[in-house]
C-alpha positions as CSV (number, residue, x, y, z in Angstrom):
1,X,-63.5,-22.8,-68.2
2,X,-67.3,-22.4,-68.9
3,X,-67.1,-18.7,-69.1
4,X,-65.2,-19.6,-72.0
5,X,-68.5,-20.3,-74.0
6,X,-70.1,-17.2,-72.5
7,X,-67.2,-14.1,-74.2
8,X,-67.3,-13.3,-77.8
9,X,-63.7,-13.2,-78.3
10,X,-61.7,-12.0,-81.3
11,X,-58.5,-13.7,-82.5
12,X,-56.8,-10.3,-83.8
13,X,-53.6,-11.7,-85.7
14,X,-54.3,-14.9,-87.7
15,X,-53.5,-15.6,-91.8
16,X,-56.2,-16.2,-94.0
17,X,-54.1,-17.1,-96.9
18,X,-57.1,-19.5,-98.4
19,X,-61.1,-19.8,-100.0
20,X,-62.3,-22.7,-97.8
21,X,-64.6,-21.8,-95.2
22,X,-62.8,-24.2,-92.3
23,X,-61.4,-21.8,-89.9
24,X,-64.7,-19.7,-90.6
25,X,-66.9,-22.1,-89.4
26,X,-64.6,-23.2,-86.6
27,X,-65.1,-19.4,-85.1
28,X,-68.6,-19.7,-85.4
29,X,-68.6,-22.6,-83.3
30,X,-66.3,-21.2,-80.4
31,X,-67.2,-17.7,-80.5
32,X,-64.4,-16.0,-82.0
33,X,-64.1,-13.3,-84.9
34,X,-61.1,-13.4,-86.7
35,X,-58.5,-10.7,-87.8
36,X,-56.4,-11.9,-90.9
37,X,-53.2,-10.4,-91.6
38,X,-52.2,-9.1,-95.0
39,X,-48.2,-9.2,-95.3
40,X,-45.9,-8.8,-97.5
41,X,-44.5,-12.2,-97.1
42,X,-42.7,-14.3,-100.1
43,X,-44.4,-17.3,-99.2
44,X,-47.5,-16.2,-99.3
45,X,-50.0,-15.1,-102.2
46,X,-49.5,-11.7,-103.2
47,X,-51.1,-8.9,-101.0
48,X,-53.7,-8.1,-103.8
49,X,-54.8,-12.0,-103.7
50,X,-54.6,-12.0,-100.0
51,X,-57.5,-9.2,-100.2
52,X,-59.3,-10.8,-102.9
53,X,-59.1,-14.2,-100.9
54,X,-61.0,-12.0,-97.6
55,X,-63.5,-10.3,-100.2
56,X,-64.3,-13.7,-100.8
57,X,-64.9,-15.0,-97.7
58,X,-66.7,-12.5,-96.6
59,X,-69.2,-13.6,-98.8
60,X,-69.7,-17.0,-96.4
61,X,-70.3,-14.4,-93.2
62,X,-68.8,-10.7,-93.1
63,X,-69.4,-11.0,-89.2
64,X,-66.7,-13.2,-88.9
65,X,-63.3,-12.0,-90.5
66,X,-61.9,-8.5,-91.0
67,X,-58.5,-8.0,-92.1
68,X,-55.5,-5.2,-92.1
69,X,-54.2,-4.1,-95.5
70,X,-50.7,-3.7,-96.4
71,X,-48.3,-1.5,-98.6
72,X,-45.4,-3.3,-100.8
73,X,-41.8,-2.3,-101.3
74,X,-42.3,-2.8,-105.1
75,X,-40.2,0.4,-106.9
76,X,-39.2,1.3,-103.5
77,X,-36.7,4.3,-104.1
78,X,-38.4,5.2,-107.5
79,X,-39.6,8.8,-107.0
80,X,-43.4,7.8,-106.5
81,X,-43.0,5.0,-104.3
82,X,-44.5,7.1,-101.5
83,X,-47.6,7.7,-103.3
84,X,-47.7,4.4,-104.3
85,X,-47.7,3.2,-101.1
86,X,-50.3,5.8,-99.3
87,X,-52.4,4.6,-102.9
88,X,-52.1,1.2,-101.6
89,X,-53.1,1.8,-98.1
90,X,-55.7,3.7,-99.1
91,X,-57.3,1.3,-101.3
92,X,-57.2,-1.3,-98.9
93,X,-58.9,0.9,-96.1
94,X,-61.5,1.9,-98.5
95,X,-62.0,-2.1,-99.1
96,X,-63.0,-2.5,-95.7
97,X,-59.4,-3.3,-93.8
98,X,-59.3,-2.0,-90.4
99,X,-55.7,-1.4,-90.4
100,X,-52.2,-1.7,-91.9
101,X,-49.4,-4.2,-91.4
102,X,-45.5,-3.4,-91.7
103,X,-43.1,-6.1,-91.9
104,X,-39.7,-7.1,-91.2
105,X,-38.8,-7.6,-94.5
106,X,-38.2,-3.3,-93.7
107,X,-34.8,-3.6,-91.9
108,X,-33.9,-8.0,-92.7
109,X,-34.4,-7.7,-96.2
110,X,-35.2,-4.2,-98.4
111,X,-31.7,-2.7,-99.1
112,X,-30.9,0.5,-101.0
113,X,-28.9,1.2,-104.3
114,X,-25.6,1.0,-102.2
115,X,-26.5,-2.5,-101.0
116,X,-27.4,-0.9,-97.1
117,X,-30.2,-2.2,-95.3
118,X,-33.1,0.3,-95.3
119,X,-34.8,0.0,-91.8
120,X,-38.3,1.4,-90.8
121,X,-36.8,5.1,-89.3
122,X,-35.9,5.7,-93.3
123,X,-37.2,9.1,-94.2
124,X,-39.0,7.3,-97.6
125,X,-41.2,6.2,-94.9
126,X,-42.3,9.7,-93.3
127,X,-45.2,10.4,-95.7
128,X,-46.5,6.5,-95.1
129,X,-46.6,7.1,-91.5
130,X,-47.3,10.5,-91.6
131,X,-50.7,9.9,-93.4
132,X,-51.7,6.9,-91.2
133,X,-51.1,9.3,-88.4
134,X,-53.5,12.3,-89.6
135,X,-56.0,9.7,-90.3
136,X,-55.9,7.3,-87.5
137,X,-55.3,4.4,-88.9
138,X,-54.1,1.4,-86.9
139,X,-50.5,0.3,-88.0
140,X,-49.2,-3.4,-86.8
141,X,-45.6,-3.6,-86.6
142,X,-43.6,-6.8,-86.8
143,X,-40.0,-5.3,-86.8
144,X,-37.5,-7.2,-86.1
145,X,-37.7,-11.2,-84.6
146,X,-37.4,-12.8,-81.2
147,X,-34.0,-12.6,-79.6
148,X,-33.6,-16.1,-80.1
149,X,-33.4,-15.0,-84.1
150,X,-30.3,-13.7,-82.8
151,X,-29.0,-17.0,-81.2
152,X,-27.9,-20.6,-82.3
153,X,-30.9,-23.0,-82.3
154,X,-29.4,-24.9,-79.4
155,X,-29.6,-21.8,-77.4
156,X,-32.9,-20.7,-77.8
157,X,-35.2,-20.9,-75.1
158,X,-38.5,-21.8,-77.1
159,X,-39.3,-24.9,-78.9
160,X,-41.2,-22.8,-81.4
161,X,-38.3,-20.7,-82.3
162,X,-36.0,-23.9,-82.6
163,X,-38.5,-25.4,-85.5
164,X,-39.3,-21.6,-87.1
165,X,-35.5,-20.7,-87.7
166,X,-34.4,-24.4,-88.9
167,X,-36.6,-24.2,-91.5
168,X,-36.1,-20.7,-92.6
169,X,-32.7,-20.2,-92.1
170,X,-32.8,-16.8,-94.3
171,X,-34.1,-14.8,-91.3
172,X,-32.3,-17.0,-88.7
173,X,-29.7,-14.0,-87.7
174,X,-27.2,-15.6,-86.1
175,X,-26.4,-17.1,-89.2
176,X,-26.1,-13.4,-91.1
177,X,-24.2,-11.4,-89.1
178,X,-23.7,-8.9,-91.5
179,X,-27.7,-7.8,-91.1
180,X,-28.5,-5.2,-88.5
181,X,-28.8,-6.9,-84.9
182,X,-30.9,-7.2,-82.7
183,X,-31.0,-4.0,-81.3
184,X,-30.6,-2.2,-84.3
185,X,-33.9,-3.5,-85.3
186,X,-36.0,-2.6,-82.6
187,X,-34.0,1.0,-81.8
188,X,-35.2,1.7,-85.5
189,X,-38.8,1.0,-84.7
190,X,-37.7,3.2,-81.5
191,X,-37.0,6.5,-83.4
192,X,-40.0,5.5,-85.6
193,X,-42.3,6.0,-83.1
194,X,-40.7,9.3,-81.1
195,X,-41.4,10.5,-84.8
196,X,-45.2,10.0,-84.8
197,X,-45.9,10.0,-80.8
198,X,-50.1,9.9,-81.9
199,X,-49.3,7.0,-84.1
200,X,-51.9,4.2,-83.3
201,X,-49.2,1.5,-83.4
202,X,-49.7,-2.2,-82.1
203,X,-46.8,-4.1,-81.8
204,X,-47.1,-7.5,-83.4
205,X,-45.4,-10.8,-81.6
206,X,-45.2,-9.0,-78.3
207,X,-43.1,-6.2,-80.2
208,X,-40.4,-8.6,-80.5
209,X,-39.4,-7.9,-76.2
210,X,-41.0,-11.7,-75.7
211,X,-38.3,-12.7,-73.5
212,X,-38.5,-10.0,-70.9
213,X,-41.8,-8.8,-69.4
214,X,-39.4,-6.3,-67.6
215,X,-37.8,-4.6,-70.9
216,X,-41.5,-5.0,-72.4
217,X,-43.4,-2.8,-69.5
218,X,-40.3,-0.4,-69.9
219,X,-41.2,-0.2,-73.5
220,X,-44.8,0.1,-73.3
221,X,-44.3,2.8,-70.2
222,X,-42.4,4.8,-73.0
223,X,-44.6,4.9,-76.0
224,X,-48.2,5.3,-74.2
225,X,-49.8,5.0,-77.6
226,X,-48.9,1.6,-78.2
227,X,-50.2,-1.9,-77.6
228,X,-49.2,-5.6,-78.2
229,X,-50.2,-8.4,-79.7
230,X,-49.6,-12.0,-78.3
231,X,-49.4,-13.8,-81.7
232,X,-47.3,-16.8,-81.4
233,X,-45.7,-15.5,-78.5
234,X,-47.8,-16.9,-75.6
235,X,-45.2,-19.8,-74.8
236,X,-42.5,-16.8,-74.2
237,X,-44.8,-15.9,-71.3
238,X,-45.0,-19.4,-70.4
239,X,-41.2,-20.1,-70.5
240,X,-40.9,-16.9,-68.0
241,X,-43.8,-18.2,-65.8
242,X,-41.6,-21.3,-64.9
243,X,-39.3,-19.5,-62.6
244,X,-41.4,-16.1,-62.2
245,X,-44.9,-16.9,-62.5
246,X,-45.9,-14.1,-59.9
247,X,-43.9,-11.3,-62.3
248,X,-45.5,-12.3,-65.3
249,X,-49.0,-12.2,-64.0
250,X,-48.5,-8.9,-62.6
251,X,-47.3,-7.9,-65.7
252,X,-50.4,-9.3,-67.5
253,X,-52.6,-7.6,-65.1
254,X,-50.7,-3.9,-64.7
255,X,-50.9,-3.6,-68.8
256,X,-54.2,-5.6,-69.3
257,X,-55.5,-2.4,-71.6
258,X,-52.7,-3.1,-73.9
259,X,-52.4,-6.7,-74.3
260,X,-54.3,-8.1,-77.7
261,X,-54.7,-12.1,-78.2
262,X,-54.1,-13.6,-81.2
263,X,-52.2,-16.7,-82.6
264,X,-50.7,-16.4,-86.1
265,X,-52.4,-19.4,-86.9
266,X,-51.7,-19.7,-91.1
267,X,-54.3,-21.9,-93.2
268,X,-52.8,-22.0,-97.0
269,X,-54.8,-25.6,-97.4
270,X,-51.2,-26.9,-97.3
271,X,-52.7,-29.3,-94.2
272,X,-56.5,-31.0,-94.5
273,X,-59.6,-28.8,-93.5
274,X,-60.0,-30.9,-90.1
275,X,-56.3,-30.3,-89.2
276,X,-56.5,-27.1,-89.1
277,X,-59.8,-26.5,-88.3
278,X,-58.6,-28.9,-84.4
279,X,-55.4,-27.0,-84.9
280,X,-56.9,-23.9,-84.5
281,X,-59.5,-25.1,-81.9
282,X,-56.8,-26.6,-79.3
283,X,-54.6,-23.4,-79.8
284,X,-58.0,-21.2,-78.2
285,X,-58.5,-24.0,-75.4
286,X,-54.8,-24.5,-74.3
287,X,-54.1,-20.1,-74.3
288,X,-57.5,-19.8,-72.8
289,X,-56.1,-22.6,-70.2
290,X,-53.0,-20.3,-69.6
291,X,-54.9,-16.9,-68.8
292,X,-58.0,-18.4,-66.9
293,X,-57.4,-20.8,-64.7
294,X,-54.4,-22.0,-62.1
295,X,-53.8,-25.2,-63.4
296,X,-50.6,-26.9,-63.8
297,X,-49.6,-26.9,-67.8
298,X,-47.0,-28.4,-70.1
299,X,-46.7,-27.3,-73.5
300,X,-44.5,-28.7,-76.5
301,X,-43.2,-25.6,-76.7
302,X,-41.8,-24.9,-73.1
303,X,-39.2,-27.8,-71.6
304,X,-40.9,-27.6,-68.1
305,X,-44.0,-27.2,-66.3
306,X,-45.6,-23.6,-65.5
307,X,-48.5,-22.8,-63.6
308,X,-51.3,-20.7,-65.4
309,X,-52.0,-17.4,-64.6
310,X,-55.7,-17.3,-63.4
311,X,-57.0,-13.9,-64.6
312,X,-60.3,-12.5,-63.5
313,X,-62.6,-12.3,-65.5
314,X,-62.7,-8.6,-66.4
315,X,-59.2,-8.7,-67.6
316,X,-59.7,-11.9,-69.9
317,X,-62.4,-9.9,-71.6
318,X,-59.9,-7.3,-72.1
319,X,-57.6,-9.2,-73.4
320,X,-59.3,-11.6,-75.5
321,X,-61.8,-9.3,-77.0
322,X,-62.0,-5.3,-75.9
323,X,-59.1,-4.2,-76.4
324,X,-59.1,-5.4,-80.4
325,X,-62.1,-3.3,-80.6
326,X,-60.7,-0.3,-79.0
327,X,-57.3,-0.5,-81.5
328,X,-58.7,-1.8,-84.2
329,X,-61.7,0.9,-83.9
330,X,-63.3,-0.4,-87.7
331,X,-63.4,-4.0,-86.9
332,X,-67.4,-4.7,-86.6
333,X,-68.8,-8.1,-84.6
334,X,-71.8,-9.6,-85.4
């Protein structure tokens, strides 16, 4: 693993939700830059904090996080919510973000005045993507969940999934069957896309096709403008590895320009500075483990063993560093 030491490498989907410097100095120390997310998440602070909170740490070393901006669905349906939003974006980019993040709270939980769920394909949405489009800007989609959402816990394939959807049982689907399904969801983000083929669009979480490196390449064949992100999705590879380690490599390999790392890693100081800072640290090691070498692995996550895929080189650049730069075309490193 020494080459490990030897690539700058960027983590491009982490949450930042906090002031102390942990997770800052942690990247220092393994060579990573870090991408927070801004979201639209109830749990988290408010977008406008979760920029202040970046602004802030930037002051510790600027060379070490960048962030994406987001829009809100505040007075969404009031006649100005467009502008509002293209405001919002706008502001954000001008504040250094080097993107924009959509979430799945578009299609699970906005709903219009007739109590129908409003999903991303809405026409109110047209001018949002319409300006990211004209200006290039990157857009991260997490529409939709894994497939699991859409399963009881005792079915799902991932341990991960299992402990996510037990303790937020408001976006576990199988329990609301009255929301749009699975499909639905991701034939919304679909027609989204057809709509704005130059969009620069990066699907978040493995663009919700984790368990299917088959359906994934079909997807990626279809929208050429689009890329992926691996954020907390990595032990969906692993679970396929098991039985079909030689398909999921080839996968990795055949779309290594459009594969970005990053871990969804979340430090809101609700765990101790050195937790998260080993947290983080042992997440790096154990995926750079899984892409580099050809080592026998077992994971909390995955029930059984899998062999690792042992990437060259070249692609593990790609995929742990050049390809954030060429999606993500304002992120700066140091």
């Amino acid at each position: 693993m020494s080459i490990y030491d030897d690539v700058e490498k960027i983590d491009a989907h982490m949450h930042y939700n906090c002031r102390r410097p942990a997770l800052l100095e942690a990247a220092r120390a393994e060579r990573f830059r870090l991408v927070s997310i801004n979201t639209e998440v109830p749990f988290f602070p408010s977008p406008g904090e979760q920029a202040a909170i970046i602004r802030d740490l930037n002051q510790h070393d600027e060379t070490v996080i960048s962030h994406l901006t987001t829009f809100t669905t505040v007075n969404w349906g009031a006649g100005g919510w467009p502008d509002q939003a293209i405001g919002q974006i706008t502001s954000g980019m001008e504040q250094g973000a080097v993107g924009v993040k959509v979430w799945k709270n578009i299609g699970m939980e906005l709903k219009d005045e007739d109590g129908d769920f409003v999903m991303i394909d809405h026409p109110s949405f047209d001018p949002v993507f319409e300006y990211c489009t004209s200006r290039d800007i990157p857009v991260l989609g997490h529409l939709g969940e894994p497939r699991n959402c859409w399963l009881p816990v005792s079915e799902m394939t991932v341990q991960g999934d299992r402990d996510y959807f037990e303790t937020h049982p408001e976006y576990h689907m199988y329990r609301h069957p009255e929301y749009p399904s699975y499909e639905q969801q991701l034939a919304a983000r679909d027609r989204r896309l057809r709509k704005h083929p130059d969009l620069r669009f990066i699907g978040a979480h493995l663009a919700s096709l984790e368990w299917s490196v088959d359906r994934l390449a079909d997807w990626l064949d279809r929208f050429p403008n689009a890329v992926v992100d691996l954020a907390e999705r990595i032990c969906h590879l692993q679970y396929q590895a098991v039985e079909e380690w030689e398909k999921v490599r080839n996968f990795v390999i055949e779309y290594q320009d459009r594969i970005l790392y990053g871990t969804d890693l979340i430090d809101d100081e609700t765990v101790s500075a050195e937790k998260v800072r080993s947290r983080i640290i042992r997440k790096w090691h154990m995926h750079w483990q899984f892409f580099a070498t050809g080592d026998m692995m077992s994971v909390y996550k995955v029930e059984k063993p899998f062999k690792a895929l042992n990437l060259e080189s070249s692609v593990l650049k790609k995929i742990f560093r050049e390809n954030a730069l060429r999606w993500y075309p304002g992120l700066k490193t140091g």
